[in-house]
C-alpha positions as CSV (number, residue, x, y, z in Angstrom):
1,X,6.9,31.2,14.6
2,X,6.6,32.6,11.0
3,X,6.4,30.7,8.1
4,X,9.1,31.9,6.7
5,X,11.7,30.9,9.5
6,X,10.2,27.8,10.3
7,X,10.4,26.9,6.7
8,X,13.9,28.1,6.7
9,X,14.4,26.0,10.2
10,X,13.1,22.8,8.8
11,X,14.9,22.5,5.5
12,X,18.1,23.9,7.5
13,X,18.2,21.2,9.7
14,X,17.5,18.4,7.2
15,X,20.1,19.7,5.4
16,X,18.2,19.6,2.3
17,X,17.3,23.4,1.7
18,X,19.7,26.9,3.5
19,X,17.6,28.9,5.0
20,X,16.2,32.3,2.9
21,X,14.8,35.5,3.8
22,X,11.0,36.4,3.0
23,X,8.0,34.4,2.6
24,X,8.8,30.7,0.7
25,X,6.7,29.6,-2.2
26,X,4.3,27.5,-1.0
27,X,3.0,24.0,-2.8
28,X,0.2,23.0,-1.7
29,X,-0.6,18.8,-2.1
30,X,-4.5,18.5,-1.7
31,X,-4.4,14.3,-2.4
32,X,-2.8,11.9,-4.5
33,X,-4.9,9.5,-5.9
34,X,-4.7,6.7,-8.5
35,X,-6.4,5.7,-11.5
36,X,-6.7,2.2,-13.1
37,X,-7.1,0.9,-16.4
38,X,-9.5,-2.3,-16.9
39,X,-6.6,-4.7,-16.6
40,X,-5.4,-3.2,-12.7
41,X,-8.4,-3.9,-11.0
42,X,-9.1,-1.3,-8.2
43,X,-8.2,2.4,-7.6
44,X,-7.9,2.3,-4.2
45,X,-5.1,3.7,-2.3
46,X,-3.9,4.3,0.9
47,X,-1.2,7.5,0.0
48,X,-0.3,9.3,3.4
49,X,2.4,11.1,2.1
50,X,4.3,13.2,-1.1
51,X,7.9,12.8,-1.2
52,X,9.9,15.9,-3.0
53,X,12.7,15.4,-4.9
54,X,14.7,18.2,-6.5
55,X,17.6,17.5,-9.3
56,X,19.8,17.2,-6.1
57,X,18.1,16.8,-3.2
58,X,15.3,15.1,-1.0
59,X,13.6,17.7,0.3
60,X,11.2,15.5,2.3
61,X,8.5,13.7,3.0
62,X,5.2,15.6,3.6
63,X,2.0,14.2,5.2
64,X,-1.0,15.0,3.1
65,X,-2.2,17.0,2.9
66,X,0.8,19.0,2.6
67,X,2.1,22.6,2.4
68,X,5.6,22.4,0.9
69,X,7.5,25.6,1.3
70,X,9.9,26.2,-1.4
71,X,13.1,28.6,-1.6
72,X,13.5,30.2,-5.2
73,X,17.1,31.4,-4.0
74,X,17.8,27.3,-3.6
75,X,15.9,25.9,-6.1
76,X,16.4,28.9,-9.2
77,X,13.4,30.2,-10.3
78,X,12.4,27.3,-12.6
79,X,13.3,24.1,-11.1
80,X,12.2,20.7,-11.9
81,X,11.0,18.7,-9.2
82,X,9.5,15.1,-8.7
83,X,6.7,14.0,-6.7
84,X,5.8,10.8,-5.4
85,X,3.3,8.6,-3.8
86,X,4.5,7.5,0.1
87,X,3.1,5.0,1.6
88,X,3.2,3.4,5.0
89,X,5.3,-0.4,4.0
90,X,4.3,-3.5,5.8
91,X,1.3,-1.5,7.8
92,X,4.2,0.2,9.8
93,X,4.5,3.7,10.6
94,X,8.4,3.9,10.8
95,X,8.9,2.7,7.4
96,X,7.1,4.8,4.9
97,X,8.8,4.9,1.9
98,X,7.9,5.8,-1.8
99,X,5.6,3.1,-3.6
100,X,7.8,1.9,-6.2
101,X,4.7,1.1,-8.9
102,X,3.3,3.9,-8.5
103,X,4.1,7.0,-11.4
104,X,6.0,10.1,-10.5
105,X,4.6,13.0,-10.9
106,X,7.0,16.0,-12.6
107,X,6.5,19.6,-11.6
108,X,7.9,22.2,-12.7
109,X,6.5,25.7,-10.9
110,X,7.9,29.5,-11.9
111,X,8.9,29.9,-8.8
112,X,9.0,33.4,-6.8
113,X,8.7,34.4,-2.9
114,X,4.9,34.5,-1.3
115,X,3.3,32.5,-4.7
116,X,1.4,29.7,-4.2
117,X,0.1,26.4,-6.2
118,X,-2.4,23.9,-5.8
119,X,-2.2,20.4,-6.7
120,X,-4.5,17.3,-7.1
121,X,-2.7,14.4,-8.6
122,X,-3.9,11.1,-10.3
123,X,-1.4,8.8,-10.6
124,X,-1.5,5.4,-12.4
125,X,0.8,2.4,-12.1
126,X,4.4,3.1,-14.1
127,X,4.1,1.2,-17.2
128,X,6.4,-1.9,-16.2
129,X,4.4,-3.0,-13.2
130,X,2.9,-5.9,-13.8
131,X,-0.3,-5.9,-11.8
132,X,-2.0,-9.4,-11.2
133,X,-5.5,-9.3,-9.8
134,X,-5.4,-12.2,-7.5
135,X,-8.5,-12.0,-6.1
136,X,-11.5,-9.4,-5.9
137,X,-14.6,-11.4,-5.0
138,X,-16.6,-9.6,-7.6
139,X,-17.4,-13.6,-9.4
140,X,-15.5,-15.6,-7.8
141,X,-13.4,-16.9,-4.3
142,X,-10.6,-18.6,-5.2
143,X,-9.4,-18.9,-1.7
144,X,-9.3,-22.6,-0.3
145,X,-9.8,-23.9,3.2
146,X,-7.3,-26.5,4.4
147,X,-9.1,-29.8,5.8
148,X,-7.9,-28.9,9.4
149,X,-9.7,-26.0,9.0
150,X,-13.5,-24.9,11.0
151,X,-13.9,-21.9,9.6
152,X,-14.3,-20.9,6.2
153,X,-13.5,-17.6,3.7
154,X,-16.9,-16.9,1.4
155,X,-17.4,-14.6,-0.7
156,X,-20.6,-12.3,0.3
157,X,-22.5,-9.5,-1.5
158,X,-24.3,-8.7,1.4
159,X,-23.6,-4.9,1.5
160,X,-23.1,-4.7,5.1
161,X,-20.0,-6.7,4.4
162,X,-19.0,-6.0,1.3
163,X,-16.0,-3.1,0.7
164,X,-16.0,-2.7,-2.6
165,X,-18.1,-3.8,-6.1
166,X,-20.3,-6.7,-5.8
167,X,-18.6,-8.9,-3.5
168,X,-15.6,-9.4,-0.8
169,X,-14.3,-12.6,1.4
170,X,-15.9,-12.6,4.8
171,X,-14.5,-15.2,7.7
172,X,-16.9,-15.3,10.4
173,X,-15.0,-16.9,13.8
174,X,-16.1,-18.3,16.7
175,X,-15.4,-20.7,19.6
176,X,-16.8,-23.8,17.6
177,X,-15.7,-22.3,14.4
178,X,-12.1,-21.6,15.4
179,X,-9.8,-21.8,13.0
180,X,-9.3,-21.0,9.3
181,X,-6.0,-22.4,7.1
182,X,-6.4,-21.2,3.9
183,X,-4.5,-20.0,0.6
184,X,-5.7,-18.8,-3.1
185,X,-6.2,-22.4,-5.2
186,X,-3.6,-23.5,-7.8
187,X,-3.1,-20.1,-8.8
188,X,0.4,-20.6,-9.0
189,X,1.8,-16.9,-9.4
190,X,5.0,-16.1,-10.1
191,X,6.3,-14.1,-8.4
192,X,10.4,-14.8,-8.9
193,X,11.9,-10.8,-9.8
194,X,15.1,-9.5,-9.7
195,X,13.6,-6.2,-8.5
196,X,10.3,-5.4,-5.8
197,X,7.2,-7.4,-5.5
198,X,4.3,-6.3,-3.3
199,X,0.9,-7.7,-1.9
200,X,-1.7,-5.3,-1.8
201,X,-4.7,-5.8,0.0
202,X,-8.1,-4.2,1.4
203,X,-9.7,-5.1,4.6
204,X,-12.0,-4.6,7.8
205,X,-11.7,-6.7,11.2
206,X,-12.1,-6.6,14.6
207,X,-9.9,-9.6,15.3
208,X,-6.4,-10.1,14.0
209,X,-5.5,-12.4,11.4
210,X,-2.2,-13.5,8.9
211,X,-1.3,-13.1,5.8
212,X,1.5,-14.4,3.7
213,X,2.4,-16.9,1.6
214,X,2.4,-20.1,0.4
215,X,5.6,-21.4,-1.4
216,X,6.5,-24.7,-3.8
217,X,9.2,-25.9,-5.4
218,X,9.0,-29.2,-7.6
219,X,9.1,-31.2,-4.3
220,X,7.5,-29.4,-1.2
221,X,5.5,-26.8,-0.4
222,X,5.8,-24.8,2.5
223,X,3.2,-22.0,4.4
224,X,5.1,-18.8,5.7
225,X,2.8,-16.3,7.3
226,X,4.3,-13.2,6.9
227,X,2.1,-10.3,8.4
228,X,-0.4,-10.5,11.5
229,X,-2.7,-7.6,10.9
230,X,-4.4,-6.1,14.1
231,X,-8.1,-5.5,14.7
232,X,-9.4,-2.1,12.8
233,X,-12.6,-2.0,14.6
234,X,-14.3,-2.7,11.3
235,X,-12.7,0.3,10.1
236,X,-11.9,0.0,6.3
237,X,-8.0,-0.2,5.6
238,X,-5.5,-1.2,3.2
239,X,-2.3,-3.0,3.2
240,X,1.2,-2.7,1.4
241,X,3.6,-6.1,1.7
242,X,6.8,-6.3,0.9
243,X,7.3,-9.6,-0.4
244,X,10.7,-9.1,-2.0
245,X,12.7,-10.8,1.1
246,X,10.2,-14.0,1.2
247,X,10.5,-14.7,-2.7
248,X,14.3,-13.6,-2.9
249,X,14.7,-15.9,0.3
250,X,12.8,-18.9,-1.6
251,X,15.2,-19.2,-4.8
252,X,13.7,-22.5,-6.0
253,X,10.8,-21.5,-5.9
254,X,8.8,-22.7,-8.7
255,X,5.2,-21.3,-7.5
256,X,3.4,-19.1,-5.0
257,X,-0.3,-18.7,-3.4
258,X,-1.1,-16.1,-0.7
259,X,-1.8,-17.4,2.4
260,X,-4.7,-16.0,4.5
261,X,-5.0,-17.6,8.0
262,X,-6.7,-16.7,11.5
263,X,-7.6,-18.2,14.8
264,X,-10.8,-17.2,16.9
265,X,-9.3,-14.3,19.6
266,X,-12.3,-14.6,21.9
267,X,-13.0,-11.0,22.3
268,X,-16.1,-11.3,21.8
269,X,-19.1,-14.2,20.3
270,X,-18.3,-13.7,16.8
271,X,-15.6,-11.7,15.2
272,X,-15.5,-10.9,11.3
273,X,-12.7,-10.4,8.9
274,X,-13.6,-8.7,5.3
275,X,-10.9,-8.9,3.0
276,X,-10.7,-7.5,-0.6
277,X,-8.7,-6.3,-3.8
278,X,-5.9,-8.9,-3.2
279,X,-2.9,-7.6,-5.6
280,X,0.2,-8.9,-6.7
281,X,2.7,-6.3,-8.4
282,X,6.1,-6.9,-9.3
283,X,8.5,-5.7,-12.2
284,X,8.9,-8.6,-14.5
């Protein structure tokens, strides 16, 4: 099929774009990366898609990297459009969605049938975010075993283990060293927001393990695991948590601490978790 018409077919059917004769302008979307200043910790990112807004419309979410045809009959020949960052929420492929901390990114092409751009974006955090850097493992571990607890979280530098910087949190699991409870140490975040707060977090395993959090009020505390996150083969990933329905379930909050839990699976003698770049962001 040509581009042209299956441009024209895909925006037809969304109902975002009518179809147009001749070749579309084409934007092309290499990456989307992000930057950091010395307060927001790491860069890394795990951006799978751009969504394109017009003035109007959606006109969809592209997988990067993307070719995004564009009508300059629909559009005018100087239209304003908005990019953002999508990400895949809650490590689930059915609900990527734009990441709300991350900047948008305005274009604004001349546009005009068969041109063509090329973009490579940096994006940083919007400036209301309010990014706490729970734990990176460069100097310290501030994770905390329970006394039920055989296993342990360390931190290593050994740079077989390590995913990023100078250090990361390994948990090493086997059948006499079973069972890790654990949580960050009297960090006490707070997390309590009237809009989204997210986890964000790196990590490698070949076993699955939980993540979640740990709540208090001024008379209990309670452990909610939230997430079980499947083996990656050792593969490095990351992880974006919605945390907004936990904290806006848990109105009397008074504290939090993330929870990080896992139990030996028994594939095989030993099996490793490597976690990283623990994030908190919210909007205050």
């Amino acid at each position: 099929m040509p581009f042209a018409l299956a441009a024209a077919v895909l925006f037809s059917v969304t109902g975002c774009i009518e179809s147009w004769e001749g070749e579309p302008f084409v934007l092309h979307v290499e990456s989307m990366a992000i930057v950091t200043d010395e307060t927001e910790g790491t860069a890394s990112s795990r951006i799978e898609e751009v969504w394109v807004y017009s003035s109007t419309d959606v006109l969809g979410a592209f997988p990067l990297p993307a070719d995004i045809p564009l009508s300059p009959d629909a559009l005018g020949s100087s239209p304003e459009l908005v990019l953002s960052a999508g990400i895949r929420a809650n490590a689930i492929s059915s609900t990527r969605q734009p990441y709300p901390f991350y900047d948008a990114y305005t274009y604004a092409p001349a546009l005009e049938f068969g041109g063509r751009d090329t973009l490579n974006l940096e994006l940083g955090y919007t400036e209301l975010a309010q990014v706490i850097n729970a734990e990176d493992f460069e100097t310290s571990n501030r994770f905390e075993e329970s006394s039920t607890s055989t296993a342990a979280i360390a931190r290593t530098e050994n740079p077989n283990w390590v995913l990023e910087g100078d250090g990361s949190g390994l948990i090493r699991l086997t059948a006499s060293e079973a069972v890790l409870t654990s949580n960050t140490n009297e960090q006490q975040f707070n997390l309590t927001t009237a809009g989204p707060v997210w986890l964000e977090l790196d990590y490698a395993c070949d076993q699955p393990f939980w993540i979640g959090l740990k709540v208090a009020n001024a008379e209990t505390a309670q452990r909610y695991p939230i997430l079980l996150l499947k083996s990656t083969e050792m593969s490095p990933n990351k992880i974006y948590l919605d945390l907004g329905p936990m904290v806006r379930s848990t109105p009397d909050a008074t504290q939090y601490e993330i929870l990080l839990d896992a139990i030996y699976d028994g594939s095989q003698d030993t099996t490793t978790v490597i976690v990283d770049n623990f994030k908190l962001v919210r909007y205050p």
